[in-house]
C-alpha positions in Angstrom: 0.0 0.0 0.0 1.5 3.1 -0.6 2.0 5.7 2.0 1.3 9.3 2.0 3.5 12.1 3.4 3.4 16.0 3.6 4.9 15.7 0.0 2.0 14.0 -1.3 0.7 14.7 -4.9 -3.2 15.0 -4.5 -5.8 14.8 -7.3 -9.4 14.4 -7.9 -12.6 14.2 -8.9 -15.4 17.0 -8.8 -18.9 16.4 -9.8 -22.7 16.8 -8.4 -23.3 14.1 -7.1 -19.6 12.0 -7.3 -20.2 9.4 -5.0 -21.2 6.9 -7.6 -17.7 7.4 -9.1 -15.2 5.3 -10.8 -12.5 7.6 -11.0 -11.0 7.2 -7.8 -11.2 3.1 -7.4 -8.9 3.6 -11.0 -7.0 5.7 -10.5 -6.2 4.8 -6.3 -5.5 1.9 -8.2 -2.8 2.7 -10.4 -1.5 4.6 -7.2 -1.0 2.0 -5.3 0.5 -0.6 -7.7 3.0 2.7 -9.0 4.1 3.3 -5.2 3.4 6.8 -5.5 2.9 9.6 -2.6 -0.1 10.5 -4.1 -4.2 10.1 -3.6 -7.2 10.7 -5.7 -10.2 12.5 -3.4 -13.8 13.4 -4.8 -15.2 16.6 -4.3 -18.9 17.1 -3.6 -19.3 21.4 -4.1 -22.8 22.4 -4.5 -24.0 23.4 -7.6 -23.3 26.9 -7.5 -20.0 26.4 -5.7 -17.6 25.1 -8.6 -16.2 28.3 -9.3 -15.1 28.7 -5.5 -14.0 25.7 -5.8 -11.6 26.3 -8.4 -10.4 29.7 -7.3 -9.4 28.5 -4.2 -7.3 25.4 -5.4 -5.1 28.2 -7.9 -1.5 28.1 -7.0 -1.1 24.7 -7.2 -2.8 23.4 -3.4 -3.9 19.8 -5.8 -2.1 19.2 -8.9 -5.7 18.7 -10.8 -9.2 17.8 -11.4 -11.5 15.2 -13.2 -14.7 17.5 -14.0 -17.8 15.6 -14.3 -21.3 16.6 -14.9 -22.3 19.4 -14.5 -19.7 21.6 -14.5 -17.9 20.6 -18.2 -18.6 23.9 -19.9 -17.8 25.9 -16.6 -14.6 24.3 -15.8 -13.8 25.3 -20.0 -14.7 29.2 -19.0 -12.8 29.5 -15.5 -9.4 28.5 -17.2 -6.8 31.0 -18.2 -5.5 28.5 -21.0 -7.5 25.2 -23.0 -6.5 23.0 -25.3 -7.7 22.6 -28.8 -9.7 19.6 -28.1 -10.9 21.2 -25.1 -12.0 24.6 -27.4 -13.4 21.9 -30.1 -15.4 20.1 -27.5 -16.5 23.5 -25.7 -16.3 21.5 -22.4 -13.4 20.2 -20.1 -13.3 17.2 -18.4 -9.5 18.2 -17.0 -8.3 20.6 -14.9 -4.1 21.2 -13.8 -3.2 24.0 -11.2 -0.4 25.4 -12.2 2.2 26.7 -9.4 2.0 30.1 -10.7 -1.6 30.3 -10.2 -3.0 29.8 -13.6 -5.3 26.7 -14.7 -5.1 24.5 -17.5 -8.2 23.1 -19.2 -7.9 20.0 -21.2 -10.3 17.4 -22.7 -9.9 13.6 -22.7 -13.2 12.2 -23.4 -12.5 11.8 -26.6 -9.1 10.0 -26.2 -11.0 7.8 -24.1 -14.1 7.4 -26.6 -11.5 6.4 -29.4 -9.1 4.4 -26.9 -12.2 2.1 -26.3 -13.1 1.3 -29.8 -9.6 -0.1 -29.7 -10.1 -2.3 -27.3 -13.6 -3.5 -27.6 -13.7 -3.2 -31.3 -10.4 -4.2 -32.8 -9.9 -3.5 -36.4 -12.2 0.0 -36.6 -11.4 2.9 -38.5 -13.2 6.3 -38.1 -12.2 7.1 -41.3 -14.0 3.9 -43.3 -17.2 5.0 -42.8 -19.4 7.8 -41.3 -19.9 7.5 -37.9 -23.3 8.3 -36.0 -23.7 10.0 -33.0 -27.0 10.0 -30.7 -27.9 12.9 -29.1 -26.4 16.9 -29.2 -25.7 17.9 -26.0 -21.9 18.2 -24.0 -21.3 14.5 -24.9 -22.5 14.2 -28.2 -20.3 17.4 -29.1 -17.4 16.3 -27.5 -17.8 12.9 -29.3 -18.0 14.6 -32.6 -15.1 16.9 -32.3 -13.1 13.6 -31.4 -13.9 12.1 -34.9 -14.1 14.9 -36.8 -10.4 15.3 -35.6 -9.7 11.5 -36.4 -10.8 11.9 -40.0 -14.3 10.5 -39.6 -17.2 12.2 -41.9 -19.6 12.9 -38.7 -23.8 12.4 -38.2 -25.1 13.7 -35.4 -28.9 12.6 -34.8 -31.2 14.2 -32.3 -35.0 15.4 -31.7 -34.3 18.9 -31.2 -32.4 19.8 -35.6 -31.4 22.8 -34.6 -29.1 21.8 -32.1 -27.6 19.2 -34.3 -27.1 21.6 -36.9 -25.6 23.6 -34.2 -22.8 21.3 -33.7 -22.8 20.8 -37.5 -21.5 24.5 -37.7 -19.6 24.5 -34.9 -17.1 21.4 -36.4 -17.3 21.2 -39.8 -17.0 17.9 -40.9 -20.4 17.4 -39.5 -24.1 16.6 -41.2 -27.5 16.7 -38.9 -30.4 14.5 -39.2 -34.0 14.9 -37.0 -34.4 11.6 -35.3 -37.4 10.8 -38.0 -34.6 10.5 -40.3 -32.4 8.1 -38.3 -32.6 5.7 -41.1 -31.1 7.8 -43.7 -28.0 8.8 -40.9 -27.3 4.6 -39.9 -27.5 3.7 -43.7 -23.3 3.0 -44.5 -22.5 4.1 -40.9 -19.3 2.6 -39.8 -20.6 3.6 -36.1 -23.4 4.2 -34.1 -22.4 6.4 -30.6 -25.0 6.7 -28.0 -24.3 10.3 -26.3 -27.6 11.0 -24.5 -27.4 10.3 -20.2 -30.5 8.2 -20.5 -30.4 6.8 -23.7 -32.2 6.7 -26.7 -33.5 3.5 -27.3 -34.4 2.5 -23.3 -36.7 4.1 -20.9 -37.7 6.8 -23.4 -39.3 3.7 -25.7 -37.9 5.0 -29.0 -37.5 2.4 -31.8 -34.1 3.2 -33.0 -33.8 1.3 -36.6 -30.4 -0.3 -36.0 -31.5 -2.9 -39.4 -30.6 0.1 -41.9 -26.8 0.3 -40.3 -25.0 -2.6 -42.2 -24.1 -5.3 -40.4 -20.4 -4.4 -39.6 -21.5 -1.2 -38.0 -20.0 -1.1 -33.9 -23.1 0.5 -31.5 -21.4 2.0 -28.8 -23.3 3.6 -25.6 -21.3 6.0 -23.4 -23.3 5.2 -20.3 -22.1 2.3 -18.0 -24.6 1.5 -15.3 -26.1 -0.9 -16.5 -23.1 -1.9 -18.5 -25.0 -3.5 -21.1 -27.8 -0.9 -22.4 -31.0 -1.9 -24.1 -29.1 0.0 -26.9 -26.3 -2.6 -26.3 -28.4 -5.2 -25.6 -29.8 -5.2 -29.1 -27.3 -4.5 -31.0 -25.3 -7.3 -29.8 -28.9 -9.9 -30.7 -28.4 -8.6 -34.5 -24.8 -9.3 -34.5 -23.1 -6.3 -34.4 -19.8 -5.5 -32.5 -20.6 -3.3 -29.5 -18.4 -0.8 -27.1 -19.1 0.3 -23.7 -19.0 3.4 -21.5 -16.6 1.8 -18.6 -14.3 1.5 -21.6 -14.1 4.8 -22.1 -14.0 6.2 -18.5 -11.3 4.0 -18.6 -9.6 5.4 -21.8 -10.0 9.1 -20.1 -8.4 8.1 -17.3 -5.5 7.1 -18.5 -4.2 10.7 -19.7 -5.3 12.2 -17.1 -3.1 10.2 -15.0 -0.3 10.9 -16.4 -1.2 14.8 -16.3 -1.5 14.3 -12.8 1.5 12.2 -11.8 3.6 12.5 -14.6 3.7 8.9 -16.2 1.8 6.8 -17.7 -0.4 4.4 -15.4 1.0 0.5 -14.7 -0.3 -1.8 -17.4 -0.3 -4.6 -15.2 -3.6 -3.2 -12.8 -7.0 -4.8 -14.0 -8.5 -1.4 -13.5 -12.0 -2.9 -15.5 -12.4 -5.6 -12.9 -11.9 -3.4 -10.0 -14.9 -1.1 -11.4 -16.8 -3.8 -12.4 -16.7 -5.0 -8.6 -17.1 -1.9 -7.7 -20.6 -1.2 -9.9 -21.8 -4.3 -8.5 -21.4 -3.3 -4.9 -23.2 -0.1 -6.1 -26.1 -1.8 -7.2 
């Protein structure tokens, strides 16, 4: 186990709520089996508190932040200083203090969005075929600007057209269909991405025509409780590869990591498993 001292690197998580969390069982973790002085906390401000929150840890008092819902965008405006994928996906999901008092925003969704195709579904290119995305809020955008900067030709899907078209603008790259039209967007699709928190093809009853995707298409869903979606769930009865949103928490932790503590994390820590434990004790 390792130990903490005065010298200790701190990080965290900051959401409303966090205590469902996965961050901190990955990246305590990777911690532990790196022997670093280090810990990973969650922080719980109310929702009108991030900025104080913020200003107060300037001049380095934590090296950084995770930033989960619902303080994307905000963490993105209180930074001196963004990165382009951060300014593409106008949200951060990464915050570093720097000693001189200035903060860094970054954004690593999308490394982990593409980092769990990898894994889950070997052999993919964004750029084969045009990939799909559900939904056109924080997530959906964010998902978009990551495949619009892999090369991918980009349909973004949603009730509301005018905020897909939106995004369309935004990105370039970028085409926006109403959800009537979901058909015409899944016909040739390399990919189908589920960005909406609750889903679109679960509670909210919608009959998503995954038949006019060809066959090869991967359906990915960013959510992860429950780890296999009724948008999952389906996809995998008609034979199509699917990817998973513990994947891709996964994948964003990983940099994020290594902005905190300044190396990559150890390969050899079966951080999935831990989190899959750790959903089922949630349950």
């Amino acid at each position: 186990m390792n130990t903490i001292t005065g010298k200790a690197v701190v990080a965290g998580v900051v959401g409303a709520p966090v205590r469902h969390s996965l961050s901190p069982v990955l990246h305590n973790a990777w911690i532990a089996e790196a022997g670093l002085d280090a810990a990973y906390v969650p922080f719980a401000p109310p929702s009108d508190g991030f900025a104080r929150l913020v200003h107060g840890l300037r001049g380095g008092v934590i090296r950084g932040l995770n930033v989960t819902l619902p303080f994307k965008e905000e963490a993105l405006a209180l930074a001196d200083e963004a990165s382009p994928r951060a300014a593409a996906a106008a949200a951060a999901n990464l915050l570093v203090f720097r000693e001189d008092g200035s903060v860094f925003a970054d954004n690593t969704d999308g490394l982990g969005l593409l980092a769990a195709f990898a894994a889950q579904a070997p052999g993919f290119s964004p750029t084969a075929a045009p990939v799909v995305i559900l939904g056109a809020g924080g997530a959906a955008r964010g998902a978009a600007a990551a495949f619009v900067e892999a090369g991918a030709q980009v349909r973004i899907v949603n009730r509301t057209l005018a905020r897909a078209e939106a995004i369309a603008d935004a990105l370039g790259r970028v085409s926006a269909f109403p959800l009537s039209r979901a058909g015409d967007a899944f016909a040739g699709a390399g990919a189908i991405v589920n960005a909406t928190s609750a889903g679109l093809a679960d509670e909210a009853g919608l009959d998503l025509p995954l038949e006019a995707s060809p066959q090869g298409c991967v359906v990915m869903d960013m959510v992860y409780k429950p780890l296999k979606t009724p948008l999952l769930v389906n996809a995998e009865a008609s034979g199509r590869r699917v990817v998973d949103g513990l994947e891709m928490l996964i994948g964003q932790a990983a940099p994020s990591f290594e902005a905190f503590f300044g190396r990559p994390p150890p390969a050899n820590v079966d951080v999935r498993a831990l989190a899959l434990a750790a959903l089922e004790q949630k349950s």
